[in-house]
C-alpha positions in Angstrom: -153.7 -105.0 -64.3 -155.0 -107.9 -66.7 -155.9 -105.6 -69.6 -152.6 -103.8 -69.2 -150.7 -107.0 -69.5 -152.6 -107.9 -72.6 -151.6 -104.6 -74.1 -148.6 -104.9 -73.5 -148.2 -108.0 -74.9 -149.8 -107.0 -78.1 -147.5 -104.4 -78.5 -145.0 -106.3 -78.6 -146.3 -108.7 -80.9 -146.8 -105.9 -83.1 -143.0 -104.8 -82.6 -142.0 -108.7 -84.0 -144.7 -108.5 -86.5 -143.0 -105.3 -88.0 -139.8 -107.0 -87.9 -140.6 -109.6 -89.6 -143.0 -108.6 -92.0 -140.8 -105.4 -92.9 -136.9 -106.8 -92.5 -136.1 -107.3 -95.8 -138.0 -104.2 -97.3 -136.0 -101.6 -94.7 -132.8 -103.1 -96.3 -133.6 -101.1 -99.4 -135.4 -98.1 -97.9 -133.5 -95.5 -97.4 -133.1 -93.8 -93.8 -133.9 -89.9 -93.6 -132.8 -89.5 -89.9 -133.5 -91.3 -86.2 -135.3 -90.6 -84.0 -135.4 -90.6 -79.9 -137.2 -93.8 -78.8 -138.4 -92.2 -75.8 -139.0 -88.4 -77.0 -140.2 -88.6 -80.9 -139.8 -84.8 -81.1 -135.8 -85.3 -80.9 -134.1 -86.3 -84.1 -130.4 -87.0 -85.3 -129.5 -87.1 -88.5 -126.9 -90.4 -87.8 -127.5 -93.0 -85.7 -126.5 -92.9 -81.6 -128.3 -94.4 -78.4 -130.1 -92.0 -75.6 -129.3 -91.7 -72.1 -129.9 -94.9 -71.3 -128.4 -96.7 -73.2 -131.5 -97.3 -76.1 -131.1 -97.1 -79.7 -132.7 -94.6 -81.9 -135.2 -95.7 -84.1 -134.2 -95.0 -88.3 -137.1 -93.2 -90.3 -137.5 -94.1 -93.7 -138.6 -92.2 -96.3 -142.1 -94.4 -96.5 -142.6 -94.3 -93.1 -142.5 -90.0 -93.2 -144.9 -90.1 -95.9 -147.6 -87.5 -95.4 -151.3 -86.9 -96.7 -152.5 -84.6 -98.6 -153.1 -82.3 -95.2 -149.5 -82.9 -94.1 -150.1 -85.5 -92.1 -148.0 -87.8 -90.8 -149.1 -91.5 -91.8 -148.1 -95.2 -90.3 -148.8 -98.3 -92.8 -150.1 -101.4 -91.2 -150.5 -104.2 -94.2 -153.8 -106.1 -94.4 -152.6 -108.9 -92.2 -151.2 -106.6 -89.5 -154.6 -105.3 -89.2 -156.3 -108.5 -89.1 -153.8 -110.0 -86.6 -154.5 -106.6 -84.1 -158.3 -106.7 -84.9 -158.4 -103.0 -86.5 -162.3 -102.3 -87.2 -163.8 -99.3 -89.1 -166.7 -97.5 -89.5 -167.6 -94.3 -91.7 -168.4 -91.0 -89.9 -172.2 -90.7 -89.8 -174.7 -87.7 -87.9 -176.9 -89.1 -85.7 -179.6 -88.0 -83.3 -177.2 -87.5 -79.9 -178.5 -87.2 -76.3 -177.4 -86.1 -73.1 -178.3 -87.4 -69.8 -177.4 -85.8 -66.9 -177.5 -87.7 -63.2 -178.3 -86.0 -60.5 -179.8 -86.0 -56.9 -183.4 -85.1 -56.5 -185.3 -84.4 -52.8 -189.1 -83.8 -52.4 -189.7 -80.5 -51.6 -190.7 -79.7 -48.2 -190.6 -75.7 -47.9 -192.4 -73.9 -45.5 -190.4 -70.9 -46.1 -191.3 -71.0 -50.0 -194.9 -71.3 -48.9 -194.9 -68.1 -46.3 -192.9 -66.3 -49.3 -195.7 -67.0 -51.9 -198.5 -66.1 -49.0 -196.7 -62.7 -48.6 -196.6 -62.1 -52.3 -200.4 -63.1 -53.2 -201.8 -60.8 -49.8 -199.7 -57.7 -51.1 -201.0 -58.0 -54.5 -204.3 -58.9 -53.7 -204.7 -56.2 -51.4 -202.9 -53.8 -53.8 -205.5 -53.9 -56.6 -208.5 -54.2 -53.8 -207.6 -50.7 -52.7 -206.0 -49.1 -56.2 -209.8 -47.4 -57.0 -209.7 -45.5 -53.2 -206.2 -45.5 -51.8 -204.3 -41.7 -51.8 -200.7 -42.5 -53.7 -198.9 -42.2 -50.7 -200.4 -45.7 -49.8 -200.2 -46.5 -53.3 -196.8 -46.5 -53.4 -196.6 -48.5 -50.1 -198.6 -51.5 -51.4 -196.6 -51.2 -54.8 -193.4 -51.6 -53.0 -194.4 -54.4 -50.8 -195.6 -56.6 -54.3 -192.4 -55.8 -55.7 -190.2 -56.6 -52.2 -192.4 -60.1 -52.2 -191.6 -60.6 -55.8 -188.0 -60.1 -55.6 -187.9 -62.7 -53.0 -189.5 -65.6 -54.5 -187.1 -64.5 -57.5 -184.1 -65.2 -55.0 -186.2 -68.5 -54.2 -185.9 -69.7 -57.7 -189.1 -69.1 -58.7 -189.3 -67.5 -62.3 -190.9 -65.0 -63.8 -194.2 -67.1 -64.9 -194.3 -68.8 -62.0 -194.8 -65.5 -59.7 -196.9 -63.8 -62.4 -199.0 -67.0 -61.8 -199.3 -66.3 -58.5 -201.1 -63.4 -59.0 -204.2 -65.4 -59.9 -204.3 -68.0 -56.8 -205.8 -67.2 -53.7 -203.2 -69.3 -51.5 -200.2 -70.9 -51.1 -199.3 -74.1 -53.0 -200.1 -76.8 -50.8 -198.0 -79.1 -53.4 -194.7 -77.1 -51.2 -195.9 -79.0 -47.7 -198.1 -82.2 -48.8 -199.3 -84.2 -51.2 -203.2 -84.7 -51.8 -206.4 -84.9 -53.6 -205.6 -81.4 -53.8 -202.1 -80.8 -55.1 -202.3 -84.4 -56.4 -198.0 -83.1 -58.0 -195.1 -82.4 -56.0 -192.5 -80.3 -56.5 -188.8 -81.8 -56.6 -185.4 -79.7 -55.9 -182.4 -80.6 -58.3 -179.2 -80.1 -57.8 -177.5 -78.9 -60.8 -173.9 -78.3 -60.3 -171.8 -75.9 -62.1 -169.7 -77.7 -64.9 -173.3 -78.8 -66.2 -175.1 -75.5 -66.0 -174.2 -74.5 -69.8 -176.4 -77.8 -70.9 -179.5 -77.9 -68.7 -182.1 -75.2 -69.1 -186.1 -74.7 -68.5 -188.1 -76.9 -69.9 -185.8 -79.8 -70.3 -187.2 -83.4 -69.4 -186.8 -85.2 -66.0 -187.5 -88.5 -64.6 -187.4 -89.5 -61.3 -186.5 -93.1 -59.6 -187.0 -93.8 -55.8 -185.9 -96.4 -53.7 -189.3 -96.7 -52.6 -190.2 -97.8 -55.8 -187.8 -99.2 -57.9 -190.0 -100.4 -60.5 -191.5 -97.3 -61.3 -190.2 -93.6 -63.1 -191.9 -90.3 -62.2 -191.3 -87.7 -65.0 -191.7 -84.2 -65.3 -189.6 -81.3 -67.0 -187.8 -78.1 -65.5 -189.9 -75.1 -64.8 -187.5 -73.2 -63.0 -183.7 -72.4 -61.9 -182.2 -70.7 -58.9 -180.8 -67.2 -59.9 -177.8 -67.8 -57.3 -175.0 -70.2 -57.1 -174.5 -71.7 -53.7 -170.9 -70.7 -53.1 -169.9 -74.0 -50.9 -171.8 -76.5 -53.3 -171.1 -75.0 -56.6 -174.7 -75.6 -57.2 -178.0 -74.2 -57.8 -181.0 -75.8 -57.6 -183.5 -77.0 -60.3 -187.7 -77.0 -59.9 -189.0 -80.0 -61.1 -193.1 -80.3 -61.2 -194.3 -84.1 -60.9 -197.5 -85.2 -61.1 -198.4 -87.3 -57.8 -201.7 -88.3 -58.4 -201.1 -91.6 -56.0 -199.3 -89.6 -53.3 -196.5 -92.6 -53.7 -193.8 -89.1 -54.1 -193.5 -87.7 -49.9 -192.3 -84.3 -49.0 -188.5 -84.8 -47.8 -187.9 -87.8 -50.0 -184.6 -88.5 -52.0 -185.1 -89.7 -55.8 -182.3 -90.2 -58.3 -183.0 -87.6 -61.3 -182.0 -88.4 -65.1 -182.0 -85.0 -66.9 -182.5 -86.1 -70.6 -181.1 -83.0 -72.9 -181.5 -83.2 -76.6 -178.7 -82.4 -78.3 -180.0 -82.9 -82.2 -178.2 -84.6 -84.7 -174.7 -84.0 -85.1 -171.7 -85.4 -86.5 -170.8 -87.8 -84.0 -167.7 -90.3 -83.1 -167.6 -93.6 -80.9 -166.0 -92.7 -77.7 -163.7 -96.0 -78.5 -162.3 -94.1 -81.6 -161.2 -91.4 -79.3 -157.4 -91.7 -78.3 -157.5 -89.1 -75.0 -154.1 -87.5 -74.5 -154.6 -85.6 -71.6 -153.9 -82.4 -73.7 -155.6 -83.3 -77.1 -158.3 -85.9 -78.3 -156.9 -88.0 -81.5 -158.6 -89.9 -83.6 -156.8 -92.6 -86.5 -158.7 -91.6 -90.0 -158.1 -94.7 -92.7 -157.0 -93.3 -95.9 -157.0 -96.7 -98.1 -154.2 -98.9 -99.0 -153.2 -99.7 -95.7 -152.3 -96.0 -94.5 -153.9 -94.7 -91.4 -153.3 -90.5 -90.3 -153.5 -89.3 -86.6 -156.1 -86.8 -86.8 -156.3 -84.0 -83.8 -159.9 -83.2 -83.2 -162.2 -80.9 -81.1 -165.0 -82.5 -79.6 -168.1 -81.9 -77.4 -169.4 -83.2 -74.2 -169.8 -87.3 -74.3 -173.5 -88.2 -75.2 -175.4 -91.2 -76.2 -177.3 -92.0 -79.0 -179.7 -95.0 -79.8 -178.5 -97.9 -82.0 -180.7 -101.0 -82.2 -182.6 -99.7 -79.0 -179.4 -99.9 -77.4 -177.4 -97.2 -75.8 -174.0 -96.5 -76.8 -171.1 -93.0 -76.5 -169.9 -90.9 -78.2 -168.9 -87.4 -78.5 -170.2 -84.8 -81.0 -167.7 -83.8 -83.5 -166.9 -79.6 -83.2 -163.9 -79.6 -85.8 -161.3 -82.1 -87.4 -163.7 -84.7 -88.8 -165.9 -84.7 -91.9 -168.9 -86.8 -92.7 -168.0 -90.2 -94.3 -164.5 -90.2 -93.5 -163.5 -93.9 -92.5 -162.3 -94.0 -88.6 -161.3 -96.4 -86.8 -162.7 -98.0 -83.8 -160.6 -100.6 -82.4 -157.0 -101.0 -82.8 -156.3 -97.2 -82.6 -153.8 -98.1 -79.5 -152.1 -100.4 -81.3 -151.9 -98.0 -83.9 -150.7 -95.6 -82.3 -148.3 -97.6 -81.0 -147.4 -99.0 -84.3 -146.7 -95.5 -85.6 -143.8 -95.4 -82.5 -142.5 -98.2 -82.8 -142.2 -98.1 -86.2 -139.9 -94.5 -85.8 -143.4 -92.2 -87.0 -144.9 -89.4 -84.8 -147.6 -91.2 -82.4 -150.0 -89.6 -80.9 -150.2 -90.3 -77.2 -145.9 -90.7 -77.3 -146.5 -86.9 -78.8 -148.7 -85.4 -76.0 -145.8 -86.3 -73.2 -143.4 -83.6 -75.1 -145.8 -80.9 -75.1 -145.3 -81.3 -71.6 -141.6 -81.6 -71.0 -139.3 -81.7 -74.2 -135.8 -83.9 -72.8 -132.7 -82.1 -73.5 -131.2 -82.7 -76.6 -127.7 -84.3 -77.0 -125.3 -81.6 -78.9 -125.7 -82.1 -82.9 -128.9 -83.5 -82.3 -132.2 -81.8 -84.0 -135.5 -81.3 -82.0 -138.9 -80.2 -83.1 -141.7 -78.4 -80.6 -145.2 -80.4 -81.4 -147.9 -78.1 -81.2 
């Protein structure tokens, strides 16, 4: 409630500001058309008051200027921006990373063991008997590896994993206990769906448990269910720790931090980012005190390293280009500059590509796409 006051109040600050710093120039300027206070996309070509009883804001031919990519712009003089506390920053790649939070638990899966027992007796006795056996028994052995097989696929376990199988005499004790030895431990994820396109095999894991808060466990993705659990919008993740210690029990909950490397890209602050609801905007300085609303595409939010500290932002897919000058504080006020001021704002923009108002006869309206 505080912050919104604030705002508030700085936008109306930035209303007198205009006035006064702009009065005597709009006396020369000459007025193209007005437009809606409430609803930007609605436009008269003489002046006249809304539905309730507000006036419509004159456009001058500065304040339609456009770039050089058609672009509406807003001007905001060097002491505007000083007064508001507009920073900028140029666009820069840099090394981005994802982390993922999710829950972890211990495994403790009897069934997974009696699964692997089945699998390693079929094949064992399958190639014990291959020099003597008629094909009719053959075929029977054949088809119980493959039957085993199929279900520690539906387990989660992947192809290595059972292929690996084939060269252990037993059961991994690592799915029931923890000891000198199976000094690891398996841990289940829980990856649920909006994140399955980022997390894959192989990806690195670290584990934190209440037990002990001082210490990470780490360890990296070996293996994904093949299923989604229909209730959970899940599947589950195998995670193989090493537990030399035994501190890790079967049946324990961890928290999990998935770190996925997402390489260097072109990347924006999050605070740069003005988020409609429909679109993601992002102000681009162009010099001599003109700033353009640029739409932009943009990945999921990730984090990247600055000074050994942590800080957001979201890889750039399309609107942006490498050393452009962006801003990153003051893009609300802006935005709200550009309104105020009779331009096309950004966020005012994204309410009429959900509901345009209905126009008063004689009066023009534009669709914003």
């Amino acid at each position: 409630m505080k912050n919104s006051t604030h705002t508030l109040l700085l936008v109306f600050l930035i209303l007198f500001l205009n006035t006064a710093f702009t009065f005597a120039e709009e006396k020369e300027k000459k007025i193209l058309y007005y437009r809606n206070p409430m609803n930007p996309s609605i436009t008269s070509p003489t002046f006249m008051k809304d539905s309730m009883g507000m006036d419509y804001i004159p456009v001058y031919e500065e304040t339609a200027e456009q770039s050089s990519r058609g672009e509406a712009l807003v001007r905001i003089s060097k002491s505007q921006q000083e007064l508001i506390g507009v920073k900028t920053e140029p666009l820069v790649s840099r090394p981005l990373m994802r982390m993922i939070r999710t829950l972890a638990k211990i495994a403790y899966d009897p069934e997974l063991y009696k699964a692997q027992q089945e699998f390693i007796q079929a094949y064992k006795t399958s190639e014990a008997l291959k020099p003597s056996q008629d094909p009719v028994i053959s075929e029977r052995l054949q088809a119980m590896v493959i039957a085993s097989a199929f279900k520690l696929k539906l387990q989660g376990l992947s192809d290595e994993q059972i292929e690996e199988l084939k060269t252990k005499t037993q059961s991994e004790r690592a799915l029931l206990l923890s000891d000198a030895a199976s000094p690891y431990v398996w841990a289940y994820l829980t990856i649920y769906e909006y994140d399955l396109g980022s997390v894959k095999v192989g990806d690195h894991v670290v584990l934190t448990a209440i037990a002990y808060p001082a210490e990470e466990f780490s360890g990296k993705i070996v293996a994904m269910d093949h299923v989604l659990d229909m209730y959970t919008r899940s599947v589950r993740a195998r995670v193989h720790i090493e537990n030399p210690q035994g501190k890790l029990k079967p049946n324990m909950y961890a928290d999990a931090f998935i770190h996925i490397d997402l390489g260097k890209n072109l990347a924006v602050p999050k605070e740069a980012v003005l988020d409609t609801g429909i679109r993601k905007v992002v102000y681009v300085d162009l010099g001599k005190g003109q700033f353009a609303a640029r739409e932009v595409e943009l990945g999921p939010e990730a984090v990247a390293l600055i000074e050994g500290q942590e800080h957001k932002f979201f890889p750039v897919i399309k609107g942006l280009k490498e050393n452009e000058i962006i801003v990153t504080n003051g893009n609300f006020l802006i935005d709200s500059q550009s309104q105020l001021s009779g331009g096309m704002s950004a966020l005012w923009g994204s309410a009429t590509e959900i509901k345009q108002e209905e126009a008063p006869e004689g009066v023009q309206t534009k669709h914003v796409h």
